[in-house]
C-alpha positions as CSV (number, residue, x, y, z in Angstrom):
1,X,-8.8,21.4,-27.5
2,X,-5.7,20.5,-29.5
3,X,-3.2,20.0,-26.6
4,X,-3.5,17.2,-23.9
5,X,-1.5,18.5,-21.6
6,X,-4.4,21.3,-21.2
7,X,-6.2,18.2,-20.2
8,X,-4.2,16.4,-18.0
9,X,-4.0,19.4,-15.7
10,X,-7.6,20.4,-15.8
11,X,-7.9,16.6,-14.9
12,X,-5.5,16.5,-12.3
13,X,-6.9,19.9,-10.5
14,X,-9.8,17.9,-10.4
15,X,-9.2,15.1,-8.8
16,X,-6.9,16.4,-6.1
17,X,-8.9,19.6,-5.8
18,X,-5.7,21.5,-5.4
19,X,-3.4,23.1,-7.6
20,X,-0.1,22.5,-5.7
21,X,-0.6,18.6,-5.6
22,X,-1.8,18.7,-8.9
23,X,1.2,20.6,-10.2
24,X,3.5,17.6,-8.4
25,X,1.7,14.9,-9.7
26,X,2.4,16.2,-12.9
27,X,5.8,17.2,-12.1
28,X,5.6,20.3,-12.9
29,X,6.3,23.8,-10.4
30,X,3.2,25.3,-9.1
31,X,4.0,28.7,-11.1
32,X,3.8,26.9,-14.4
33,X,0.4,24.6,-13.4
34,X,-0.6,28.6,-12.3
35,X,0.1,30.3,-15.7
36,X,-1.0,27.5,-18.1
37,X,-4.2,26.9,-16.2
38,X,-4.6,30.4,-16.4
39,X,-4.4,30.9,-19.8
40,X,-6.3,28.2,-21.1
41,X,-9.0,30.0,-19.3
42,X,-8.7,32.6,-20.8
43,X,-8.5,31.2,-24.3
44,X,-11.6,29.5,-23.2
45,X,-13.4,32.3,-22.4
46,X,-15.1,30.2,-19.3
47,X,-13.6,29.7,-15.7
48,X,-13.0,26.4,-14.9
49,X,-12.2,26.4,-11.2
50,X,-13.5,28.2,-8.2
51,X,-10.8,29.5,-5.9
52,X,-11.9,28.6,-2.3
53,X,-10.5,28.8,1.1
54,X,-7.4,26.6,2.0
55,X,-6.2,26.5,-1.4
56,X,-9.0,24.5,-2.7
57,X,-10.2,24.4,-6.0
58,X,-13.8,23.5,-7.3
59,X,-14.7,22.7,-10.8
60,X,-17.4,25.1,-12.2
61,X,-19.8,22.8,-14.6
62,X,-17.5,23.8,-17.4
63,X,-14.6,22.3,-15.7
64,X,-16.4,19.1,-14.6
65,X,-17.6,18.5,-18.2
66,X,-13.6,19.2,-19.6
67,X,-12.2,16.4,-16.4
68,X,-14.9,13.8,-17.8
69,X,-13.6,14.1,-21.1
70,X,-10.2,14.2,-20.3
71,X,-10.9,11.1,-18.0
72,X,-12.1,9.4,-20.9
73,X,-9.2,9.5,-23.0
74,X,-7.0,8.6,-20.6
75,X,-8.8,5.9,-20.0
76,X,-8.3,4.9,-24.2
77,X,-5.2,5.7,-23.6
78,X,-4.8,3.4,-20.2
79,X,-6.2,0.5,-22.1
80,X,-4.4,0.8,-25.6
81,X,-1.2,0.6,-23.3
82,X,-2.4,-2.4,-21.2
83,X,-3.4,-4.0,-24.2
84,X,0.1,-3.7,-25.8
85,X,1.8,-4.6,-22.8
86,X,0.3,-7.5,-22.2
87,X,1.5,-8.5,-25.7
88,X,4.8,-7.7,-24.8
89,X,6.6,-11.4,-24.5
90,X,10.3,-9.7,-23.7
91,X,11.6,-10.6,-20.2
92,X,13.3,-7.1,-20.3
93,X,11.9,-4.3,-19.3
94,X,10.6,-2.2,-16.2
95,X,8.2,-3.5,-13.3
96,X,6.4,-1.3,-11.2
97,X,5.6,-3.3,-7.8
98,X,4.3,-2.1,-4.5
99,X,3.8,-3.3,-1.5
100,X,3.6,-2.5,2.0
101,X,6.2,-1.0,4.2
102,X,6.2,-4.4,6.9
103,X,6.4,-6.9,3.8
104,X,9.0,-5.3,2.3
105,X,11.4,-5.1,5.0
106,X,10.7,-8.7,6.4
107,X,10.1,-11.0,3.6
108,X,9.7,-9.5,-0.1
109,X,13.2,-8.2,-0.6
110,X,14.9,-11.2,-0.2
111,X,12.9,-12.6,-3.4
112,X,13.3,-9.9,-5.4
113,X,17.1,-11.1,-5.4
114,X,15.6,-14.2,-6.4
115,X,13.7,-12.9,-9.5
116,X,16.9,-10.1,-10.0
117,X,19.5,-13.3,-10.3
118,X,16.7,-15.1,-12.1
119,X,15.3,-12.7,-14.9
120,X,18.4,-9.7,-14.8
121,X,16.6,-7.8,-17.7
122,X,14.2,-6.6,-15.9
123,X,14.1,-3.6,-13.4
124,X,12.3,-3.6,-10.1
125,X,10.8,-0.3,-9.2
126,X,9.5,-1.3,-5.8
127,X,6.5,1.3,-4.3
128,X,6.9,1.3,-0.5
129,X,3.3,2.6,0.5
130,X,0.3,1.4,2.4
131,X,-2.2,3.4,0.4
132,X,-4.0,0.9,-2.6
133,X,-2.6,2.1,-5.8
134,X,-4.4,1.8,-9.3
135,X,-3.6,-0.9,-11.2
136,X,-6.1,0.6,-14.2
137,X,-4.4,3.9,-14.0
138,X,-0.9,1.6,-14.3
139,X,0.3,3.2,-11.1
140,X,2.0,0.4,-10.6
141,X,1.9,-3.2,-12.9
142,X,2.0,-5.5,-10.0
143,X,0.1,-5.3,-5.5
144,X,0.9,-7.5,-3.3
145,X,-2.3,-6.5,-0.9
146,X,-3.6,-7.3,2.6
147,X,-7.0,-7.7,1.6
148,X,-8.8,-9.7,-1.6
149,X,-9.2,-7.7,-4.8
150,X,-12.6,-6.0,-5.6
151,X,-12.4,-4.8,-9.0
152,X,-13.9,-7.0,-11.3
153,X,-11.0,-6.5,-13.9
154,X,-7.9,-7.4,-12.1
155,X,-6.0,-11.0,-11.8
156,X,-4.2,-12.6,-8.9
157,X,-4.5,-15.3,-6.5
158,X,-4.3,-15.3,-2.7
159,X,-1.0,-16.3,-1.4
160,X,-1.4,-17.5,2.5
161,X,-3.9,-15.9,5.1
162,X,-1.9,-13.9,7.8
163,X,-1.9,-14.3,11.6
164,X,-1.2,-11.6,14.3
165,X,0.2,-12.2,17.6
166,X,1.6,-10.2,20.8
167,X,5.2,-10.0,20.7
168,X,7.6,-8.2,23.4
169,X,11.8,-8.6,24.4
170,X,12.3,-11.5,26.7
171,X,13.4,-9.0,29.5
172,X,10.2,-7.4,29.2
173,X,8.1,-10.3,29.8
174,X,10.4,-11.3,32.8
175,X,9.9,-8.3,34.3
176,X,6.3,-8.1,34.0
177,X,5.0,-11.8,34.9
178,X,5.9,-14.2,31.6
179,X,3.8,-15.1,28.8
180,X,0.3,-14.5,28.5
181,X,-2.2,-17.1,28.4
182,X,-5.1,-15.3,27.1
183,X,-6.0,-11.5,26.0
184,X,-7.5,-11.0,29.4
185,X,-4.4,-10.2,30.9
186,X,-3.5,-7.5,28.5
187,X,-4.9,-4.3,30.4
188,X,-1.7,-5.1,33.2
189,X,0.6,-4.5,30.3
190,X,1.9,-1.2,28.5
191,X,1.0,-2.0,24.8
192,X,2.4,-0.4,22.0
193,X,-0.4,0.8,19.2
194,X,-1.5,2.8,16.7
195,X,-1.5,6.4,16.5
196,X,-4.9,8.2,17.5
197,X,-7.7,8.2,15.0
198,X,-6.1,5.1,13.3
199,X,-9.9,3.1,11.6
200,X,-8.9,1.6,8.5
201,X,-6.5,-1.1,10.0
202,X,-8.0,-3.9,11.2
203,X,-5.6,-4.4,13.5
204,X,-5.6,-1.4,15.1
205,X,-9.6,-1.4,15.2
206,X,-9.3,-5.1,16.8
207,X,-6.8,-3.7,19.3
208,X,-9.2,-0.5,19.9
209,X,-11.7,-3.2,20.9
210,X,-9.9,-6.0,22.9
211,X,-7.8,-3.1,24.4
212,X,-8.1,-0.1,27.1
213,X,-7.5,3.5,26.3
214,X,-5.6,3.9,28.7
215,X,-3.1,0.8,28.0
216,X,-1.3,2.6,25.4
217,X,1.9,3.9,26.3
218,X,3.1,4.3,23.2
219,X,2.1,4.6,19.3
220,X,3.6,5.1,15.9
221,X,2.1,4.7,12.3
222,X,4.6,2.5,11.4
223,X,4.8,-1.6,12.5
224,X,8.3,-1.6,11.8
225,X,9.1,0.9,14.5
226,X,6.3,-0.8,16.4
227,X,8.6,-4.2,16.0
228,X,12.0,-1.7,17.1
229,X,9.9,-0.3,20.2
230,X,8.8,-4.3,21.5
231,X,12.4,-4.9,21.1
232,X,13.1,-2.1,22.8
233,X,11.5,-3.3,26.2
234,X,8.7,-0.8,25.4
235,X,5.6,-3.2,25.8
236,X,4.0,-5.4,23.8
237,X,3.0,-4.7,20.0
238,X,0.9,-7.0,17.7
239,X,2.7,-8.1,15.1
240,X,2.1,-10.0,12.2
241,X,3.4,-13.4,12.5
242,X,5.7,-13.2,9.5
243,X,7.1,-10.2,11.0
244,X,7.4,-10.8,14.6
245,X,8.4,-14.7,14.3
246,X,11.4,-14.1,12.1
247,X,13.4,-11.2,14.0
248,X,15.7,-11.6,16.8
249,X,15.0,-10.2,20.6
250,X,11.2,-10.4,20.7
251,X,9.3,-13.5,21.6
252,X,5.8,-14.2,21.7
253,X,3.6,-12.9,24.4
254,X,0.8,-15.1,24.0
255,X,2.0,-18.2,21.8
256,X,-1.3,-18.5,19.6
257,X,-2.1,-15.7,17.5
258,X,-4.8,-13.2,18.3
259,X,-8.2,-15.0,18.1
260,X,-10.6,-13.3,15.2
261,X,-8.1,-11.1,13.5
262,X,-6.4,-13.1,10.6
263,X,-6.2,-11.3,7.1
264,X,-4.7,-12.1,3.9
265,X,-1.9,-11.9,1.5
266,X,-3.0,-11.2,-2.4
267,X,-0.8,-10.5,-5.5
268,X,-2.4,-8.8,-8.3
269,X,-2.5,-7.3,-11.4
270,X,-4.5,-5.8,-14.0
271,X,-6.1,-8.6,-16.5
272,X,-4.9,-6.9,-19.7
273,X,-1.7,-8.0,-18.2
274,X,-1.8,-11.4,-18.2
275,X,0.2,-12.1,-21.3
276,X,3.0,-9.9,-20.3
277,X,6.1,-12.2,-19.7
278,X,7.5,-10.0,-16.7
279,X,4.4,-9.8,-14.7
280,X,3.6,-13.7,-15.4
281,X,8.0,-14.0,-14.2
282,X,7.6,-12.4,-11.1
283,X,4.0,-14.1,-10.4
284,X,5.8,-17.4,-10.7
285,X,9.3,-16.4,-9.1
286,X,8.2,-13.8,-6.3
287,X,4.5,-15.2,-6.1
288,X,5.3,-18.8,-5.9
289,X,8.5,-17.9,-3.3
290,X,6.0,-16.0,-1.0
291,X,3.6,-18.6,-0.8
292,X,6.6,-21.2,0.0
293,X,6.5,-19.3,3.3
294,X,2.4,-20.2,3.8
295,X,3.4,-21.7,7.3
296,X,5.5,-18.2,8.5
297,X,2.6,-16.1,7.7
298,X,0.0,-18.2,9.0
299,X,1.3,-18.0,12.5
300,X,2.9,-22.2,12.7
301,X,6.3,-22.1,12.4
């Protein structure tokens, strides 16, 4: 094998177990990922994938044994370039952050002006998306996560616990009895939630539990149109506290936060890069501005 790309894609067909998604992640059309895959098997001699149903694509042992070796130089490859960009003392540069869609629109953006007016040789690449990317892979540099950090070989600290609470438009509530003293009076109200088969958010697995079926009168994926519909006069939504508490034309519910379901606010990055001076600039401008605003998230201002 002389040619990396011939890797790459063999690795990428691998992991997605599809040929079209591979062929976008490598940003290439699906008749090109076609032809060269294609030929390298036939330079090879040896089939690499097995054409299934759907579109699916499983490696043969041939093809497994190529996407572990590929998977081991890019791993070499990951490291050398963690290892020189965390040598990299330039405030100047580009920085790969994501986040989630509800922290960016309520509190992130407004101190990534901060770090722009602060450090304007480096550019912000912000990755709106709930899914937890690979720092290793250098998906992105920098996470700012709901939950703590498992991998052994990442850096970060935990910026403020977050608090949830019940949130609806004041004409809702006066139409339907006031504030709520407790979650026992829930099932008397329509409640905005989740959509259907929803498990991996904890709220939504808290609200599946505290909550009946049948309460649900309407549901999106998405807590910032779950904010628009409470404002809307919809129902009530649970909200984070940093969300719900800073926007106009809902009010609390229930004025404490939703007993037992309080998660956290992490920003990470990978520990090779520590040294880098953009990623330790944005820890101290964005990180230390986000944990300024300790008392928003945790549910007391």
């Amino acid at each position: 094998m002389n040619d990396w790309n011939e890797l790459r894609l063999v690795l990428a067909v691998h992991r997605a177990a599809s040929l079209t998604a591979a062929a976008e992640r490598l940003s290439v059309d699906h008749s090109t990922a076609f032809r060269r895959l294609k030929a390298l098997e036939t330079r090879l001699g040896v089939r690499l994938f097995e054409r299934l149903s759907g579109g699916v694509y499983q490696a043969t042992e041939a093809g497994q044994r190529m996407a572990a070796a590929a998977e081991r130089m890019e791993d070499e490859a990951l490291a050398l370039d963690r290892d020189l960009t965390g040598r990299d003392h330039r405030l100047c540069g580009r920085l790969r952050v994501t986040s989630s869609e509800t922290l960016a629109y309520s509190r992130l953006t407004r101190h990534l002006a901060v770090f722009r007016q602060t450090h304007p040789g480096v550019v912000v690449e912000l990755v709106v998306d709930n899914h937890v990317l690979n720092l290793s892979r250098r998906e992105v540099d920098i996470a700012l996560r709901p939950v703590r950090p498992k991998e052994g070989d990442l850096w970060g600290r935990r910026l403020a616990q977050v608090a949830w609470a019940f949130y609806a438009s004041p004409g809702y509530l006066a139409e339907n009895g006031g504030s709520l003293s407790s979650v026992t009076g829930l099932e008397r109200h329509a409640l905005i939630g989740w959509e259907y088969g929803t498990t991996q958010i904890a709220a939504a697995q808290w609200l599946s539990q505290v909550v009946p079926h049948d309460a649900f009168v309407y549901r999106s994926n998405s807590l910032v149109n779950q904010l628009v519909a409470a404002r809307s006069g919809i129902g009530l939504a649970l909200l984070p506290c940093y969300l719900g508490d800073s926007e106009d034309g809902v009010v609390r519910a229930m004025k404490t936060p939703a007993p037992g379901l309080e998660g956290e606010l992490w920003i990470v990055a990978h520990a090779d890069l520590k040294g880098t001076a953009r990623v330790r600039a944005f820890f101290d401008v964005v990180g230390e501005g986000l944990a300024r605003e300790r008392d928003l998230f945790e549910g007391r201002r």
